[in-house]
MARFIVO-403947 format. One record per residue (C-alpha): residue in one letter; x, y, z. Coordinates in steps of 0.001 Angstrom, whole numbers, plus 500000, padded with zeros to 6 digits. Layout:
N
AXYZ;...
# end
This chain:
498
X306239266736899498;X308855266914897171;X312405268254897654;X313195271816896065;X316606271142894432;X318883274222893894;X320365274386890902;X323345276232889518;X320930278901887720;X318919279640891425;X322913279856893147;X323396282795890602;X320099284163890801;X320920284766894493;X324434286056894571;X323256288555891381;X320562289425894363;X323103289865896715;X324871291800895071;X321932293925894016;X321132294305897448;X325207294887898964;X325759297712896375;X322786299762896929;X322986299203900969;X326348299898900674;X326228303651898704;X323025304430901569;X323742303545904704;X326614305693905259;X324493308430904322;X322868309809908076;X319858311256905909;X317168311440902989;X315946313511900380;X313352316083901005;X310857314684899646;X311237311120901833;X310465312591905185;X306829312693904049;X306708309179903712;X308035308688907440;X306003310783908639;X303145308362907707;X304900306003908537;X305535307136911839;X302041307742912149;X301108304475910993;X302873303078913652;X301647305057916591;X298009305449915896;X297579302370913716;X295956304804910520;X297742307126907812;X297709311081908552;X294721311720906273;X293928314932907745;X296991316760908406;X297143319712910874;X300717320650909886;X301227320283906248;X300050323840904607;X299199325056908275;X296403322242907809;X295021320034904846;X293661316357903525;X295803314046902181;X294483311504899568;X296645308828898724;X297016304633898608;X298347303418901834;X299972300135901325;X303661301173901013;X303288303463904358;X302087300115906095;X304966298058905146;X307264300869906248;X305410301013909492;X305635297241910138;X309057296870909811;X309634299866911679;X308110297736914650;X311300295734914398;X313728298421913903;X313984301820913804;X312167303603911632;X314783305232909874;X316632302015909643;X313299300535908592;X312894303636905631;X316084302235904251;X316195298937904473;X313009297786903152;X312827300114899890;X316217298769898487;X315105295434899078;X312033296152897250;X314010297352894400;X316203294407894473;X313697291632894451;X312916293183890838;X316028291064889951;X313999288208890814;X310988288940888893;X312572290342885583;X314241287040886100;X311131284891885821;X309947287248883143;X312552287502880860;X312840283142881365;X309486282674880590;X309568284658877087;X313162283320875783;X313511279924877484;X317087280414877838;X318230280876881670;X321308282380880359;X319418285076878536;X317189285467881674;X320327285909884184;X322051288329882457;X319019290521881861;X318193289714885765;X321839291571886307;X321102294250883582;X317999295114885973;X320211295208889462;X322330297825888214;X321305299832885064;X321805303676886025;X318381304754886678;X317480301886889247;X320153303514891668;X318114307704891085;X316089306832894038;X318981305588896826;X318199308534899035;X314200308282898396;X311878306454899962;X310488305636897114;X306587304039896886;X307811302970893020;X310133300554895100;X307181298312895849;X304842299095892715;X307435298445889910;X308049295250891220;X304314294426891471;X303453295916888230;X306017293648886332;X304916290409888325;X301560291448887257;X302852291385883781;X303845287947884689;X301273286516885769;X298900288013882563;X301300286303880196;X300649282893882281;X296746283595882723;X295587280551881302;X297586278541883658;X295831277539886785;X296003280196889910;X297473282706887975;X293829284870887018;X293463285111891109;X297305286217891495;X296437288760888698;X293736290105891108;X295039289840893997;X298332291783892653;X295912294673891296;X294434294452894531;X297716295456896374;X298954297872893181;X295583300017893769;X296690300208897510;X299726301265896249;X300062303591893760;X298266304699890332;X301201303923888699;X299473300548887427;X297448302564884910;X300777302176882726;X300686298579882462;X296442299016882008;X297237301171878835;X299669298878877713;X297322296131877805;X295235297886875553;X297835298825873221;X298977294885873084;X295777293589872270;X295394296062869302;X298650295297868054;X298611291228868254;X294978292040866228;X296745294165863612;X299130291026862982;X296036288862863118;X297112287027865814;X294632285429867858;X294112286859871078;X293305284984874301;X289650285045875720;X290560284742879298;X293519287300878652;X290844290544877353;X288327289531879993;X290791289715883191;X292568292630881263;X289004294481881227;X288191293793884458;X291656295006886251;X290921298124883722;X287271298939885392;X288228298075888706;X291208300236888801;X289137303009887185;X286410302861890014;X288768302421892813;X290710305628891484;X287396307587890592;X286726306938894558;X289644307631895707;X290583310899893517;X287126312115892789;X287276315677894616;X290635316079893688;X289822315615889994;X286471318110890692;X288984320348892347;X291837320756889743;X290326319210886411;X293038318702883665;X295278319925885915;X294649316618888276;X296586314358885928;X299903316587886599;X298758316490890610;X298579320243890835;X302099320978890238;X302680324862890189;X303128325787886504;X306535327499887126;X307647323705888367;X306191321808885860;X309081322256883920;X311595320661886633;X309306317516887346;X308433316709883576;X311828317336881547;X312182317085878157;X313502313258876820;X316231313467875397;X318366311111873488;X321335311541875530;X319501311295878716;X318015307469877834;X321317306354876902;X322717307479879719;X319755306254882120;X319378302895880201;X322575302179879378;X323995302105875539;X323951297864875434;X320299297467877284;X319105300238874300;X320913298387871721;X319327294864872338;X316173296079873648;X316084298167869619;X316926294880868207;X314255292625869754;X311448295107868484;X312689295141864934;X313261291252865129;X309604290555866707;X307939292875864255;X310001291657861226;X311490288529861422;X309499286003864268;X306273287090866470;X305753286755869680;X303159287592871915;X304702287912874801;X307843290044873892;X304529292486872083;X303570292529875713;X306820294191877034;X307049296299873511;X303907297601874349;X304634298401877615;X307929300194876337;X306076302038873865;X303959304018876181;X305996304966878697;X307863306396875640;X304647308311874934;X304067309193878716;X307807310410878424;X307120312598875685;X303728314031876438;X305309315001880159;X302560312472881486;X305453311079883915;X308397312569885477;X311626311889883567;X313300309942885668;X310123307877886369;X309208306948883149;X313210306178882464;X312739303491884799;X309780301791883421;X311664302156879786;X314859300635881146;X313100297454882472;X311130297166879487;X314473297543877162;X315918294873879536;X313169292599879342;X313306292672875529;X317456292618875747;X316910289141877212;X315178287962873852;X317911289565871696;X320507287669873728;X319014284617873467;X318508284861869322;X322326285741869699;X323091282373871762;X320473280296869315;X322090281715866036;X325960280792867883;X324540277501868769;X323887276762865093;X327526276756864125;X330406274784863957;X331891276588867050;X329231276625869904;X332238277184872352;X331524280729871120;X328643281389872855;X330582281403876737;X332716283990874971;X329648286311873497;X328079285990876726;X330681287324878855;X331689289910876271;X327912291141876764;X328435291690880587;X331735293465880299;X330316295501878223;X327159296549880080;X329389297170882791;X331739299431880728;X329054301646879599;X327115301751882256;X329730302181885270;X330022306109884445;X326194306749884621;X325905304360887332;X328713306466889738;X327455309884888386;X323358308815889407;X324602307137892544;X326666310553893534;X324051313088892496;X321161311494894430;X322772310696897575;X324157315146897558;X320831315929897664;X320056315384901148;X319435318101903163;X322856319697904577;X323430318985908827;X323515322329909645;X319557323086908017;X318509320037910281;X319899321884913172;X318515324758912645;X314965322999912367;X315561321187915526;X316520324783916994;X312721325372916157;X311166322654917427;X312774323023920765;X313048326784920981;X309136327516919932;X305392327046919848;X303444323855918418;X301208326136916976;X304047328020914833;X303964328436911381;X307587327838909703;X308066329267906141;X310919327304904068;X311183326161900422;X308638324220898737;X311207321534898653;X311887321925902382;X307943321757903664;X308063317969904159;X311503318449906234;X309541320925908364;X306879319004909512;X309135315658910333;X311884317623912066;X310933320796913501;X307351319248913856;X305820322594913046;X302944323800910194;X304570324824907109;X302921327111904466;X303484324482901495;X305158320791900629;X305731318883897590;X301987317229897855;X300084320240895642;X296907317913895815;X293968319360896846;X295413322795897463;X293493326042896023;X295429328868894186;X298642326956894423;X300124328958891790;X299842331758893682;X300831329910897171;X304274329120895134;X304784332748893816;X304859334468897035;X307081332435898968;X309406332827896359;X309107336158896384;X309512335921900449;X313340334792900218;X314156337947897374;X311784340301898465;X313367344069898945;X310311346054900069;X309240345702903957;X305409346463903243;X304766343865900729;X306234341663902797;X304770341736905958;X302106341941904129;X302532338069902942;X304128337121906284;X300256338214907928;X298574336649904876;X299761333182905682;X299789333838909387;X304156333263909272;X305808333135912608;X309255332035911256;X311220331686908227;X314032329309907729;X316807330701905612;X318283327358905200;X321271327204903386;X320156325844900384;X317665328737900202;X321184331153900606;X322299328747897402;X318890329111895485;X318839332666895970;X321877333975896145;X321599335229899597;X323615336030903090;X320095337715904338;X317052338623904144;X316600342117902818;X313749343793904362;X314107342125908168;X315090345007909970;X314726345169913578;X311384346482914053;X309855344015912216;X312291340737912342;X314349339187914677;X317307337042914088;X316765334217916106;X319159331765915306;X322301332032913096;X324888329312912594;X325265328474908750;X321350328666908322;X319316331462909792;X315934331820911594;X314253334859911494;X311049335445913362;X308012337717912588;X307516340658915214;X303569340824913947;X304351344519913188;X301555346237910392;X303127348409907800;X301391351630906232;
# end
């Protein structure tokens, strides 16, 4: 067996890990909780871990519902929560995930300039561009499927080398256990082998057929996997259900301002260069790969087929990939003088300068997403209800705050974030809105026997959302305040009103 020797270019490869890893620890372990949305995903987890299968069927969420959804990420959760605590685990594991994309944009960006210098810095553009830190207080399944989907890119641009067709499917393979999310590099496949034929470049045999059959096999996997949900919802499937008065939150408009400021101005820059170079000066079929792939997550931006801050992040490490070829062409063009000595210079003038226009967005993204955890004194009051009432309660909160109600106060809730396979969900989201601002008793009682209610949580965000100290129309024969410190729990009397 021969000896690995380390190398000056693997010792920075590491400590730009490292430091990855340090900074985003750093900004989330101080922080005792996680957004709303994460306590879904340890719930599974949780699950996972004591009964060995994901909570398919769900007696809690929407007072009772099936969940469909890829497993894999909930299983890695739960198996490292086997040697930690969970919570630990739920932090821990995704910023590693998210680190280790260093390493592969690495490799990537390597393999299509040649130059290790290129590849490093574009391995440190990845570690801290402003829109990798968006998820520090998720636990975020992209965490493991971005960095899968970009080795998979990997490995397709290497698929005539030997082993790398089986890593291809054995990456799809884990990606369909993952998330859906692969369709994005599926289209982009498409969309590279149309343009390479456009420039009448020849394409690769073994590249289509492997291409074509990840694209069928993630197409029947998904068709199994989604079918009654698509039956259910139609069109509507593709946005997961959302209610139509929150599409507008999850799928913002793209705006110029908003890439800049979620890709950084340099990454944008070079990543713009490379396409006009590759298209008009030199091809390669390899940086088409990663044009392609930036090109329709553009598309998915702008057609609201991803969330905003979603599709920033596939953009950004796209733009980063190609920034690594621009560099490079810098560094060769330098080379070609009489003052190569330059280059050192150019190269660290191109890191202070990512860092100087990219330390702003980077504090403001890191600040934002970290305040929206929920606030102590909601989680009190939900552990008031799990301690103070029936399993069999139902516990009406914000949309936002369903997921929080199940994991804390372990009690139904009348909705969550997961609008899958959920009938009349624009309705569902109408009324408990109109349950925080309602002023007339009838109509509310009304809704509060509808949905079979036995509390509601004014949590202090609702008091925010709403502009509320209380609820108008709980008067004493019909409500009872509960609990009252910060947040307030009310609970429902059953009383019928003529």
């Amino acid at each position: 067996m021969k000896n690995i020797k380390i190398t000056k270019e693997h010792i920075t490869l590491a400590i730009i890990f490292i430091l990855v890893l340090a900074t985003r620890l750093f900004l989330v372990l101080p922080e005792k909780g996680f957004d709303y949305e994460a306590y879904d995903a340890l719930r599974q987890a949780g699950h996972i871990k004591e009964m060995g299968v994901p909570l398919f069927k769900d007696p809690l969420s929407y007072s009772g519902r099936v969940f469909v959804f890829p497993p894999l990420f909930y299983y890695v959760l739960a198996g490292f929560g086997f040697l930690m605590p969970l919570e630990l685990a739920a932090k821990l594991v995704p910023n590693i995930a998210f680190a280790m994309l260093v390493i592969v944009v690495y490799f990537i960006a390597k393999h299509l300039t040649k130059n290790k210098t290129a590849a490093l810095i574009a391995a440190f553009f990845s570690g801290f561009v402003p829109i990798i830190f968006y998820s520090l207080s998720q636990i975020s399944v992209y965490s493991l499927s971005l960095p899968l989907i970009f080795f998979l890119s990997y490995t397709f641009l290497r698929i005539e080398e030997k082993g790398f067709a089986t890593t291809s499917i054995i990456l799809i393979i884990l990606l369909l256990l993952t998330h859906t999310s692969v369709f994005i590099m599926l289209i982009s496949f498409i969309i590279y082998f149309i343009i390479l034929k456009l420039e009448k470049q020849e394409l690769s045999k073994k590249e289509v057929e492997i291409a074509l059959f990840l694209f069928f096999l993630t197409m029947w996997f998904n068709l199994l996997l989604y079918k009654k949900a698509f039956f259910l919802h139609g069109i509507r499937f593709i946005w997961q259900n959302i209610p139509l008065p929150l599409l507008s939150s999850y799928f913002e408009d793209i705006s110029f301002l908003g890439v800049i400021s979620a890709v950084g101005v340099l990454s944008l820059l070079l990543g713009v260069y490379a396409i006009y170079h590759v298209f008009f000066k030199t091809k390669s079929q390899a940086a088409t790969l990663y044009i392609s792939f930036a090109f329709i997550s553009f598309i998915m931006l702008w057609f609201k087929l991803l969330p905003l801050k979603i599709g920033l992040l596939f953009l950004s490490i796209n733009l980063i990939i190609l920034s690594a070829y621009s560099i490079k062409t810098i560094l060769v063009t330098i080379s070609k003088t009489k003052t190569p000595w330059l280059s050192k210079v150019v190269v660290l003038l191109i890191v202070a300068l990512f860092i100087l226009t990219s330390i702003a967005p980077f504090i403001m993204t890191a600040k934002s997403e970290t305040a929206k955890n929920p606030p102590l004194a909601d989680i009190r009051a939900l552990e008031w209800i799990k301690n103070n009432t029936r399993e069999k309660a139902v516990v009406l909160g914000r949309v936002e705050e369903g997921f929080l109600i199940t994991y804390v106060a372990k009690r139904k809730n009348v909705a969550d974030q997961n609008f899958l396979m959920i009938n009349n969900i624009d309705q569902r989201y109408r009324d408990i809105k109109l349950l925080f601002t309602l002023r007339l008793k009838s109509e509310a009682v009304r809704l509060f026997n509808d949905y079979r209610i036995d509390y509601i949580l004014l949590s202090t965000q609702s008091m925010k959302e709403y502009n509320l100290t209380k609820l108008f129309y709980a008067d004493q024969d019909c409500f009872d305040l509960v609990y009252r410190n910060q947040a307030m729990v009310y609970k429902f009397l059953r009383c019928d009103v003529e």
